[in-house]
C-alpha positions, 0 to 999 in steps of 0.5 A: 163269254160264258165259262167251260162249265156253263156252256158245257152244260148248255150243250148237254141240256140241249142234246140230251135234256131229261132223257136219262142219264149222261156225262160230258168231260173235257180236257181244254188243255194237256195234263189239266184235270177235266171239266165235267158235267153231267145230268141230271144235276141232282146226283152228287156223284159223276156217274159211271158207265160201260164204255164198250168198245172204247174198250178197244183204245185199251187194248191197242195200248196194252198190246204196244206195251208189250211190244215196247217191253219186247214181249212181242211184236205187232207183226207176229202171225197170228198162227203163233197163239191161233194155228187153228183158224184159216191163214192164220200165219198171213194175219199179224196182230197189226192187221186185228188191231186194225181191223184188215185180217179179215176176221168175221164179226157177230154183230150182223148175226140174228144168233147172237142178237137173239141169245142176248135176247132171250139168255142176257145174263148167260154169255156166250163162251169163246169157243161159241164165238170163235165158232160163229165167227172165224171158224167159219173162214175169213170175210177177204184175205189178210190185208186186202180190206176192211172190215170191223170185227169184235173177234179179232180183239177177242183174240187180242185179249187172249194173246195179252193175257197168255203173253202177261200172265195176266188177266185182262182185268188185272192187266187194264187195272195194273198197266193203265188205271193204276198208274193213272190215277183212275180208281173207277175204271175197270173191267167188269166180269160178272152181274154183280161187277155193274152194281156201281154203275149208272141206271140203263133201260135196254129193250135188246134184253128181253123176248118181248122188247119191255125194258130191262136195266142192263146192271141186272140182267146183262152179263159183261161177257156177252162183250167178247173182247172185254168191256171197261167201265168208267166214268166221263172224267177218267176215260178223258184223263186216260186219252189225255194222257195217251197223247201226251205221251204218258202211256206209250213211247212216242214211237208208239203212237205213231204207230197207233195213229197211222189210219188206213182208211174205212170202206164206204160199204164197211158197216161199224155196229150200228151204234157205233156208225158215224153221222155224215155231217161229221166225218170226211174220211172215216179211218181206223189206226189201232184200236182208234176210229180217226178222220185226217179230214174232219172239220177239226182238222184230224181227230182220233179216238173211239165210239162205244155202244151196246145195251143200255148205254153210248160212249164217245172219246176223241182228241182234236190236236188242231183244237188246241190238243182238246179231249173230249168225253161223253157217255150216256145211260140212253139206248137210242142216243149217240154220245159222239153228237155230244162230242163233236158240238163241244168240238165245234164250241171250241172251233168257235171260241178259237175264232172269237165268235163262240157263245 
C-alpha cells in the first residue's frame, strides 16, 4: 500500500495536474505534524494563500474566547454595538455567526462585483457595505431562516475588535497563530501584505476580463469581514488543534458544532457552492459549514473562495479524526474536490481496499 505522501501526490497530480499552483495537507491522526504536498514540486518552499472565507472558522473561535473570558456572550443583541440596523435588539450574535439573523449579503450585487471590477485596489469602506447591505433592511426576521451573509461577520469583526481593544489582525495573531505555532498565518490589510503569497491570475480584476495577479491589484479590504492568509499545513494544524481541544473549551465547541440546517434555495457564493455528489445534508454551526450525513459520516469545516484563489479545510471524526487542507492559486477550481478524494482515500485505506 502506497504511503500518505505518495498517494497524496497521486490525488493532487490527478485533480490539479499543472494548472497552477496548489497544496494539500493532512493530519491522519491528532496532534501529529501534517502531511504536505504541493505543486508544482519544484518550488522549495510550501506555498501560502488567501484562505478567504475559512476566515470565518477564525472568527467563530475568537468570539468563543471572548465568551469564555466573560467578555460576552453569544446571546447578547446585536443592538448593544449596532442599534442602528432594523431588529437589531431580535439579532444575537449566535444568530451572525450562523447565519439565521437575516442579514443582506454582497455577493449577489452587480455593484460590488462591478467595484471590484474596475477599482480592485480601492475597497469599499464599512459604511459603503453597511449601506448595500443591512441598511437596506433585513432578507426574514431573526431566526426564521437562512441565509448566508459576509456582513453579518463584517459586524462580528467589529464587535471583537471593540470588546478587545484590539485589531482583528492582531487578535488572529495573538489569540490562534502565536500560540500555535503558525508563523505564517495572518491577516493581511493592505497590497503589499500579499507580497509572500503564491502567483494568482483573476479575470474578476480588470474591465475588460484579461487576467490580472491578485497579489497586485486586489486589495485585502474588499473581504469585508477580514481575510487570513496561510499555508495548507498551518490552517490543518489550526483545525486539528480545534477539535482536539486545543483553542476552546470542550463546551465550546459544542456549541460551534451545533448545525442548523442549510435551505435548498439558500445560495453560498458561488465558489463556495457545494457539489451534490458530496454533500446529504448541508448545514452550518458557527463559523463552520458541516453535513451530519456525508458519506464520511459527519464533517465540519469551511470552503473559501474569491479572486484568484480556492480554499477548503474539513475534520471527518468518523475518519479516524482526519484533517484535511487544500488551497489553490486556481480561479476556476474547487479546493474541496481536493479534500473529499483524500476523504475517501482514507475511507478506502480503512477498508483495507484503498490504493
Amino acid at each position: 500500500m502506497a504511503d500518505l505522501k505518495t498517494r497524496l501526490s497521486e490525488i493532487l497530480d490527478r485533480l490539479v495536474g499543472t494548472r497552477g499552483v496548489a497544496g494539500l495537507a493532512v493530519v491522519a491522526r491528532p496532534g501529529l505534524q501534517p502531511e504536505t504536498v504541493w505543486v508544482p514540486s519544484s518550488s522549495l518552499a510550501e506555498p501560502a494563500f488567501l484562505a478567504y472565507s475559512i476566515t470565518k472558522t477564525f472568527t467563530a473561535v475568537l468570539l468563543l474566547l471572548l465568551q469564555e473570558e466573560g467578555r460576552l456572550t453569544l446571546d447578547n443583541p446585536l443592538a448593544r454595538w449596532f442599534p442602528r440596523i432594523v431588529e437589531s435588539e431580535r439579532i444575537s450574535l449566535r444568530q451572525l455567526l450562523n447565519h439565521t439573523a437575516g442579514i443582506p449579503d454582497y455577493g449577489p450585487l452587480r455593484s460590488y462585483h462591478e467595484a471590484v471590477r474596475t477599482s480592485p485596489q480601492t475597497p469599499w469602506s464599512f459604511e459603503r457595505f453597511a449601506a448595500e447591505t443591512f441598511d437596506k433592511g433585513l432578507r426574514f426576521p431573526p431566526g426564521t431562516g437562512w441565509e448566508y451573509s459576509n456582513p453579518a461577520y463584517m459586524l462580528l469583526k467589529r464587535i471583537a475588535e471593540e470588546v478587545s481593544g484590539t485589531n482583528y489582525a492582531a487578535l488572529v495573531t495573538e489569540r490562534i497563530a502565536r500560540p500555535l505555532g503558525l508563523s505564517r498565518t495572518f491577516v493581511p490589510e493592505s497590497l503589499e501584505g500579499l507580497a509572500s503569497l503564491a502567483a494568482a491570475p483573476s479575470l474578476a480584476l480588470s474591465p475588460d476580463g484579461s487576467p490580472r495577479d491578485v497579489r497586485a491589484y486586489y486589495h485585502p479590504g474588499w473581504v469585508s469581514h477580514g481575510v487570513v492568509a496561510s499555508t495548507p499545513s498551518e490552517i490543518v494544524r489550526f483545525l486539528d488543534a480545534l477539535f482536539r481541544g486545543g483553542l476552546i473549551s470542550h463546551q465550546s465547541l459544542d456549541e460551534m458544532t451545533a448545525l442548523v440546517p442549510v435551505s435548498e434555495s439558500s445560495a453560498t457564493d458561488s465558489q463556495e457552492a457545494e457539489p451534490e455528489r458530496s454533500w446529504s445534508r448541508p448545514s452550518y454551526g458557527l463559523g463552520l459549514m458541516g453535513d451530519p450525513a456525508s458519506p464520511w459520516g459527519v464533517v465540519w469545516g469551511h470552503n473559501g473562495g474569491g479572486p484568484g484563489y480556492s480554499a477548503s479545510a474539513f475534520h471527518a471524526p468518523e475518519l479516524g479524526r482526519v484533517s484535511v487542507c487544500a488551497m489553490t492559486g486556481i480561479e476556476d477550481f474547487q479546493a474541496e474536490q481536493l479534500v473529499f478524494a483524500v476523504f475517501d482515500d482514507h475511507a478506502l485505506d480503512a477498508t483495507g481496499s484503498g490504493a
